[in-house]
C-alpha positions in Angstrom: -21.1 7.6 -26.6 -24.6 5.3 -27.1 -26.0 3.8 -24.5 -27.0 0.4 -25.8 -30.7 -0.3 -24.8 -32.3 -3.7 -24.8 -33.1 -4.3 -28.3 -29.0 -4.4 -29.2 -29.9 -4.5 -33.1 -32.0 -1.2 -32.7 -28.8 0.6 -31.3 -26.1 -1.3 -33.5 -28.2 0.1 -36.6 -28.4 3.6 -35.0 -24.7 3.2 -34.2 -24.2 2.7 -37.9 -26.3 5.6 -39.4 -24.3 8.0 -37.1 -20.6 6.6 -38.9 -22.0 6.6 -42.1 -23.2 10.3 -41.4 -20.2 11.5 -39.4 -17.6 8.9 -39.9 -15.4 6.7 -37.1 -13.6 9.5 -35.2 -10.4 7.8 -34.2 -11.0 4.6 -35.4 -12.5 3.8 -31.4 -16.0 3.5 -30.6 -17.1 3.4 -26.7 -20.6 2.2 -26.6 -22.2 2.2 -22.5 -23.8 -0.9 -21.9 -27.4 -0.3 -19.9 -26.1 -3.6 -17.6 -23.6 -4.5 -15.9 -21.5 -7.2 -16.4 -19.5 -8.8 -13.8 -16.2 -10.9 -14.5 -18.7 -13.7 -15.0 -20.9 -12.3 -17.1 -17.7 -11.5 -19.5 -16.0 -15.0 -18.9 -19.4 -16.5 -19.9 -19.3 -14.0 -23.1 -16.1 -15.0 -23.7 -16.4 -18.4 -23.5 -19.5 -18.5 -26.3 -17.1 -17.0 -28.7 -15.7 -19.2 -31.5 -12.8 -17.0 -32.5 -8.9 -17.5 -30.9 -7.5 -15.8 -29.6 -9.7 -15.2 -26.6 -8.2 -13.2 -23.2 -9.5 -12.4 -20.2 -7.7 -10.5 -17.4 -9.1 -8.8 -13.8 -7.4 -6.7 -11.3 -7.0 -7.9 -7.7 -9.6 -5.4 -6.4 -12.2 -6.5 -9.3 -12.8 -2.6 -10.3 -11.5 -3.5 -13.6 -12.1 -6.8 -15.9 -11.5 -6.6 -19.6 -12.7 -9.4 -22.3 -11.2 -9.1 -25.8 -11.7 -10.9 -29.1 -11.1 -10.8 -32.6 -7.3 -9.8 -33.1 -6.7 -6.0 -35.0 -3.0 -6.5 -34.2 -0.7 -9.2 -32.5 2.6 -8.5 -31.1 4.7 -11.5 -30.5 8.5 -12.3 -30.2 11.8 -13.3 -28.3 12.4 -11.5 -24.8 15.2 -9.2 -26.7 12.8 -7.5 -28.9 9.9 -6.8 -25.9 10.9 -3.4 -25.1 11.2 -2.0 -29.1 7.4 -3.5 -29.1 6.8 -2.3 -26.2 7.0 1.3 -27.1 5.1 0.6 -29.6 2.0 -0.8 -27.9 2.3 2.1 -25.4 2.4 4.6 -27.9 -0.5 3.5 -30.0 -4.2 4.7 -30.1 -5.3 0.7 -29.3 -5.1 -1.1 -26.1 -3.3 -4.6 -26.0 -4.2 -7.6 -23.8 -1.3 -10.3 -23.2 2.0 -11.2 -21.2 5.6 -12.0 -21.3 6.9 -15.3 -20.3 9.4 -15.8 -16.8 12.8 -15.3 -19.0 14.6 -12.2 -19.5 17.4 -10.7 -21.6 21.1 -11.2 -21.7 21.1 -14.3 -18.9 21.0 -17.8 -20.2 17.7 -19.7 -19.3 17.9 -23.1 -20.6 14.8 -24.9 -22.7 14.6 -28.3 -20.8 14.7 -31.4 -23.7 11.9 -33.0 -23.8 9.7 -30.3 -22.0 7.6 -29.2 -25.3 4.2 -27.7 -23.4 5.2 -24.6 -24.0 6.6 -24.7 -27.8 3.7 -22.7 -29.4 4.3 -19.5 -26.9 5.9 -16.8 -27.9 8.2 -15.1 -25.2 5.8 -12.7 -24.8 2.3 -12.4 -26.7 0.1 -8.8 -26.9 -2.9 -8.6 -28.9 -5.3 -5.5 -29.7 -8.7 -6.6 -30.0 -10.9 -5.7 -32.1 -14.1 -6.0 -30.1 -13.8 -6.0 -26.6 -16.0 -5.5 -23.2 -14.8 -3.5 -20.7 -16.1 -3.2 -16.8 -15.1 -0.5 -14.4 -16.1 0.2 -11.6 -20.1 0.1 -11.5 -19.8 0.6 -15.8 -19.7 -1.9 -18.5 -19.0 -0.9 -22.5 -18.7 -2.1 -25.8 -15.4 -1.1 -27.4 -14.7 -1.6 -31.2 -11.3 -0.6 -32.0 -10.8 0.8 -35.8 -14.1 0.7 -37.3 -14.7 1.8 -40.7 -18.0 3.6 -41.9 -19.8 0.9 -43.5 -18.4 -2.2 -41.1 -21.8 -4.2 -41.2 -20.2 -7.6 -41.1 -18.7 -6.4 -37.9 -21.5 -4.9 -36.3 -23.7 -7.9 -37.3 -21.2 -10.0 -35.3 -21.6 -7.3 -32.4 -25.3 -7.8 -32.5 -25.0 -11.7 -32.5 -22.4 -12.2 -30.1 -24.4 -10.1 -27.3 -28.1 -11.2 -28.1 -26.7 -14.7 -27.9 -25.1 -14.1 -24.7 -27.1 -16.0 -21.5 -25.6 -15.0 -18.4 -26.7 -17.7 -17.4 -23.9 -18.6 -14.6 -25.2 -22.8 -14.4 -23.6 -23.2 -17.5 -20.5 -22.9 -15.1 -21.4 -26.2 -13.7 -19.1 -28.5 -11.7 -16.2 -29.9 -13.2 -16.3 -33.9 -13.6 -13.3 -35.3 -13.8 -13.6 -39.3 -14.4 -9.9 -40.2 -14.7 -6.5 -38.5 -13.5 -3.2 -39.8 -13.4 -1.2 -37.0 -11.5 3.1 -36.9 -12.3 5.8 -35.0 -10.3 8.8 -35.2 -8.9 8.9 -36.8 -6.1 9.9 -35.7 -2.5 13.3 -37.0 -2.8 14.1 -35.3 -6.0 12.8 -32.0 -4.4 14.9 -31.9 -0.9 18.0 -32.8 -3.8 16.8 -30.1 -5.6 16.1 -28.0 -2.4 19.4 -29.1 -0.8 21.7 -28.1 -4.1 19.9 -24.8 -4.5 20.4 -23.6 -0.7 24.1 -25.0 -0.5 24.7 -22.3 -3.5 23.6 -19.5 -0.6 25.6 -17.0 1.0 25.8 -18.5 4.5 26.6 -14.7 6.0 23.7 -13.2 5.4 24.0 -10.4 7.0 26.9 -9.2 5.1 24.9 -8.9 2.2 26.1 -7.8 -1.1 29.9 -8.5 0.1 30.5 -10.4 -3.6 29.1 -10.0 -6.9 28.5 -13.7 -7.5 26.7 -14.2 -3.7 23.5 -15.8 -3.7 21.2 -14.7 -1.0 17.7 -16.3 -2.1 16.4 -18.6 -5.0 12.9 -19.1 -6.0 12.1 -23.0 -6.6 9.1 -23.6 -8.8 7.5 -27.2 -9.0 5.5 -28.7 -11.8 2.1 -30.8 -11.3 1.3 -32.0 -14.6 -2.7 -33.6 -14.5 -3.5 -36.3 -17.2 -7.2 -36.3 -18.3 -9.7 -38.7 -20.1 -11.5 -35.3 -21.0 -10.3 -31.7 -22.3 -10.8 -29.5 -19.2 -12.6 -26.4 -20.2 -10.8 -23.1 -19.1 -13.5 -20.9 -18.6 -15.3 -23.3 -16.2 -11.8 -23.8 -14.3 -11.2 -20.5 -14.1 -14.5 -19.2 -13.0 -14.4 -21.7 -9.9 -10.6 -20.8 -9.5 -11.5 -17.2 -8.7 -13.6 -18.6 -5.5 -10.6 -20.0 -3.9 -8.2 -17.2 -5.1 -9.8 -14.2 -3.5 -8.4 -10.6 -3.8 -6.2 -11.3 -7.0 -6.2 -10.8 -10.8 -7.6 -12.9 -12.7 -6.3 -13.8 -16.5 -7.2 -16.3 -19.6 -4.7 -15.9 -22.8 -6.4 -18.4 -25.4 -3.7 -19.1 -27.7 -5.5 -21.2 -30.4 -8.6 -22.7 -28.5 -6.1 -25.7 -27.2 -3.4 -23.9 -25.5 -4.9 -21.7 -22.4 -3.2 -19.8 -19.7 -5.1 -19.0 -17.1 -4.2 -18.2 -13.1 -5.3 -15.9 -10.1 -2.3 -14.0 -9.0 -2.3 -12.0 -6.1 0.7 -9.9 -7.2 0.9 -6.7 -8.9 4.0 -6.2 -11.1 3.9 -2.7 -11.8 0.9 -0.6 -12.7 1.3 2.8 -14.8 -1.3 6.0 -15.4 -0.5 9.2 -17.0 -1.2 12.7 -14.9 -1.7 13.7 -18.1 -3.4 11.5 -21.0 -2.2 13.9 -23.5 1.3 13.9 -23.4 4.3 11.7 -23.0 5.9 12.5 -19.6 4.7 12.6 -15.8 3.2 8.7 -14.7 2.6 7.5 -11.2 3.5 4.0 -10.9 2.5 1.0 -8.2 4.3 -1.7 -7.6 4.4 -3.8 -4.4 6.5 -6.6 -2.6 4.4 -10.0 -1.8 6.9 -12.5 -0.4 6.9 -15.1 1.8 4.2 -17.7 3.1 2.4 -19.1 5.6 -0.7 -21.0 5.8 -3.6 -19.9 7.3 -3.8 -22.3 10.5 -6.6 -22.3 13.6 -3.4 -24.0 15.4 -0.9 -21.5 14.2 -1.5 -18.0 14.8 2.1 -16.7 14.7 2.6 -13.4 13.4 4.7 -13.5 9.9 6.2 -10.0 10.7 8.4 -12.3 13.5 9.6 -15.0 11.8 13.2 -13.9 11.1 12.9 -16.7 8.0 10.0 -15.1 6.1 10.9 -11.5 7.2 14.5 -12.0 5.2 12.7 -13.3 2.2 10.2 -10.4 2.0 13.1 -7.9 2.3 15.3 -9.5 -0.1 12.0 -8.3 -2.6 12.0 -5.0 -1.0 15.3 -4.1 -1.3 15.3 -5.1 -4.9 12.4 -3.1 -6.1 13.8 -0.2 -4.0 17.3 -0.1 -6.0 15.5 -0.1 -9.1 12.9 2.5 -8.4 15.1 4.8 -7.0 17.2 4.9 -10.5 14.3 5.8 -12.7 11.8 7.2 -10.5 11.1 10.8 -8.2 8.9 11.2 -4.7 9.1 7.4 -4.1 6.6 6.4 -1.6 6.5 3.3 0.2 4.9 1.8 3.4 6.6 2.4 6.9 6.5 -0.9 7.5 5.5 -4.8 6.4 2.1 -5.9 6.7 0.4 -9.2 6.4 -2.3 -10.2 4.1 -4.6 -13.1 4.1 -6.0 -14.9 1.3 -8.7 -18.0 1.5 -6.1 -20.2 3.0 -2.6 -18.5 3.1 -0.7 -15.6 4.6 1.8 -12.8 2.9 3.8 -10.6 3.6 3.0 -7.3 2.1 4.6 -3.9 1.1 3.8 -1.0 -1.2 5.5 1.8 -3.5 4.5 4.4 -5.3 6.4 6.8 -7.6 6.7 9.4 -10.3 8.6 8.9 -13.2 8.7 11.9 -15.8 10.2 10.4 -18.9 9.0 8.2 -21.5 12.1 6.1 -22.3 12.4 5.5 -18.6 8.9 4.3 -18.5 9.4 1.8 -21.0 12.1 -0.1 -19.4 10.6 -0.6 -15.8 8.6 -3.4 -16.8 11.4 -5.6 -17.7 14.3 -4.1 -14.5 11.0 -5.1 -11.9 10.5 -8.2 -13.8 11.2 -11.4 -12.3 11.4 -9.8 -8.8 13.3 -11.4 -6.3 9.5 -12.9 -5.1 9.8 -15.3 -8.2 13.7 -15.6 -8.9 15.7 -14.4 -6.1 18.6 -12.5 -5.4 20.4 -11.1 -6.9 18.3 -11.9 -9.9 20.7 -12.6 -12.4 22.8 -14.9 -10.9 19.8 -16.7 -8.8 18.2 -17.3 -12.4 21.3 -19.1 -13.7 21.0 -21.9 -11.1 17.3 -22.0 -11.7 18.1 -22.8 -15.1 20.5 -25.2 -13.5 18.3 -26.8 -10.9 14.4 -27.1 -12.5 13.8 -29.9 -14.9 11.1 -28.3 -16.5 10.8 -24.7 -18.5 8.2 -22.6 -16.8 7.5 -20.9 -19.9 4.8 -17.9 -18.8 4.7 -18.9 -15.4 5.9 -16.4 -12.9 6.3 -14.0 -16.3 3.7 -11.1 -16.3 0.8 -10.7 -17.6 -2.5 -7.5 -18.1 -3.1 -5.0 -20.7 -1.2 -1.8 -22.1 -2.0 0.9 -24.6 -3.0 4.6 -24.9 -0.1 5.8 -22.9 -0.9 3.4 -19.7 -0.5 -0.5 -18.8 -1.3 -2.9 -15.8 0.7 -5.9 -15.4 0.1 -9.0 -12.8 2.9 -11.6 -11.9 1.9 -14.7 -13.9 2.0 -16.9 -10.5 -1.2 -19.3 -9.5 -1.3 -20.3 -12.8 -1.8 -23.0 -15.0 -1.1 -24.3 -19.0 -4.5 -26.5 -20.1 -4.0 -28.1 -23.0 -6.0 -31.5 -24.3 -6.5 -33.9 -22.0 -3.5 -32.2 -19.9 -3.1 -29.8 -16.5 0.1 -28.4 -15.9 -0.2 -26.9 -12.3 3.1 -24.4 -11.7 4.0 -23.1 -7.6 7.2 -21.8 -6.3 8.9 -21.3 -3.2 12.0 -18.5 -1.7 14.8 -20.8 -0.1 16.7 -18.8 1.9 19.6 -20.2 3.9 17.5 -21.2 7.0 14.8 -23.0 4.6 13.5 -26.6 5.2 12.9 -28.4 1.9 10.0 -30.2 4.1 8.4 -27.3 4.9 8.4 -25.9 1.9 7.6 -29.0 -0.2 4.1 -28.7 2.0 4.3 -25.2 0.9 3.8 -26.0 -2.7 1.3 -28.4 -2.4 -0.9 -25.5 -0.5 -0.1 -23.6 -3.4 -1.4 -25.7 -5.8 -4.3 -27.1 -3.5 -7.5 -24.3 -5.3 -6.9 -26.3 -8.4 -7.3 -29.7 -6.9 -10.6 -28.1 -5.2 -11.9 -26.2 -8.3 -11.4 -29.8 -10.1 -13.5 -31.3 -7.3 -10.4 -33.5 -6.5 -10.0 -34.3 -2.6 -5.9 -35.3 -2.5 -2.7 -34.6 -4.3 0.4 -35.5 -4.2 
């Protein structure tokens, strides 16, 4: 390891005597940075780049933020190959940044005619970078991933691309937006959305489980698209995004500098680390159930954890992760008991797992069981996805997928919620809600717009529909 000092060419140049005396070990070269870079400081990085892909992704707690450039390796394809590439990324000496759209195997998910937004996107998109800037914890570094001896185009890049660098944060100036015309459905087409999807419920609720084709929950999403005189430009977005969207990961997948994914997501998929980094068994795994809303109201102080409504959606989520991780998984640990969180401007509730899993080919498939949770599809999954399919008139493409990095025997996913597609001179703003069979399409038609309300702010916009 070199630790980079200020004059960057000095130690790129010493960097380079050492592999042309000694030779890449491994093909990976971890270079400590003397400062340390915040999530701004690598979204401002990133953003001064002028290769695509770019990505971008942070963990809720911020003890983790990874920028990447410069593709080594892409990994792209349907939902029925993910899990054949997936052992693949896992098992590789390189780390991957990238995500997996909301669709999953063997259930019929319908592309909506005439929705096209999302016809460059794969099903699910990884990509190992071949430079990349890593910060964890209180340490930032420079990772080049399979350098050869006498790489002096790359390292000149290096050198460029972080003398070049500003940090300075005013470039992430105020959005100005000078003309929007905003389209959705309306009201009426929601409660006849609303309406059909909880009339497909089981009304006994309590009897859950009594039938295989019951429905006991579906997750609604609704689509705000934004048209724009002007391109909006992600990294700005984004940057003022994360201000409204406390205490969740961050991500940015730039497909081709004019499709961008970006979102703050305060839900953790599934996380994975190895007890052992050297071989291929014993992982402890996180995963968590967020479900159910409620704004946060000076006028309405009403605990979540009694509102028999919001305390059947959360458990819906609970019991599903439960099943699954009790199939795959040892010493499964979870909390005693809900809790509620609090973000900027709503409520959660909140519950936690953790768990052991001790084989490999186990591993590999948890991503896609946990994936969509009930918190984004419903329940039972399979059949609640079927009348999404039937119900939305849009394809929500990677929102409410998953998205983070994997590699090197680990991987760290985030549910794609609070997200957004930016393309030219277009927005498209995605939130969903759990109908259960007590729901009120009113209530949760205000539901969504809160949802969707840190873009209007981040875009300095005062109302929405």
């Amino acid at each position: 390891m070199i630790s980079i000092l200020e004059d960057f060419n000095l130690s790129l140049k010493k960097l380079i005597s050492i592999l042309e005396s000694e030779g890449p070990k491994d093909n990976y070269i971890r270079i400590e940075m003397q400062k340390f870079w915040t999530q701004n400081d690598l979204l401002l990085w990133l953003s001064e780049q002028p290769t695509h892909p770019r990505l971008f992704f942070s963990n809720k707690d911020k003890t983790f933020s990874i920028a990447g450039i410069l593709p080594l390796n892409i990994i792209k394809g349907e939902t029925d190959s993910f899990q054949g590439s997936f052992t693949n990324i896992l098992s590789s000496n390189y780390f991957y940044i990238g995500g997996h759209c909301f669709k999953i195997d063997n259930v019929n998910y319908e592309s909506k005619k005439g929705d096209n937004r999302w016809s460059k996107w794969d099903d699910f998109l990884f990509v190992a970078p071949k430079i990349a800037i890593i910060s964890k914890k209180n340490k930032t570094s420079l990772i080049i991933q399979k350098i050869h001896n006498h790489d002096e185009i790359l390292m000149n890049y290096i050198s460029k691309s972080l003398k070049n660098t500003s940090f300075d944060r005013s470039l992430f100036k105020e959005i100005s937006i000078t003309e929007t015309k905003s389209n959705q459905i309306n009201f009426d087409i929601w409660h006849a959305q609303a309406k059909n999807a909880i009339d497909k419920l089981n009304p006994q609720i309590s009897k859950l489980n009594t039938n295989a084709d019951d429905i006991n929950k579906i997750v609604l999403s609704r689509l705000t698209e934004i048209r724009l005189k002007q391109t909006i430009d992600p990294f700005i977005l984004l940057n003022k995004l994360q201000n409204y969207l406390i205490k969740s990961h961050s991500f940015l997948i730039d497909l081709d500098g004019k499709d961008f994914f970006i979102g703050c997501s305060p839900e953790n998929l599934l996380t994975a680390i190895p007890k052992n980094s050297k071989t291929l068994n014993n992982w402890i795994i996180k995963t968590e159930a967020l479900a159910g809303t409620m704004p946060i109201n000076k006028h309405n102080k009403t605990s979540m954890l009694h509102d028999k409504k919001l305390e059947l959606e959360h458990s819906l989520v609970i019991d599903d992760i439960r099943g699954i991780l009790r199939q795959f998984c040892i010493d499964i640990r979870e909390d005693r008991l809900p809790k509620e969180i609090k973000l900027p401007h709503l409520r959660h509730l909140y519950y936690a797992f953790s768990a052991k899993i001790n084989n490999f080919n186990e591993l590999i498939k948890l991503p896609k069981l946990i994936h969509p949770t009930a918190a984004v599809s419903g329940s039972p999954k399979i059949n609640a996805i079927r009348e999404i399919s039937n119900i939305e008139l849009h394809d929500r493409g990677w929102y409410s997928g998953f998205v983070g990095y994997a590699g090197k025997n680990k991987f760290s996913f985030a549910v794609s919620i609070r997200s957004a597609l930016i393309q030219p001179k277009k927005l498209s703003i995605y939130a969903g809600v759990g109908l259960v069979n007590s729901s009120n399409p009113k209530d949760e038609w205000d539901e969504l717009n809160i949802k969707i309300e840190p873009f209007y702010k981040a875009l300095g916009l005062k109302n929405y529909l």
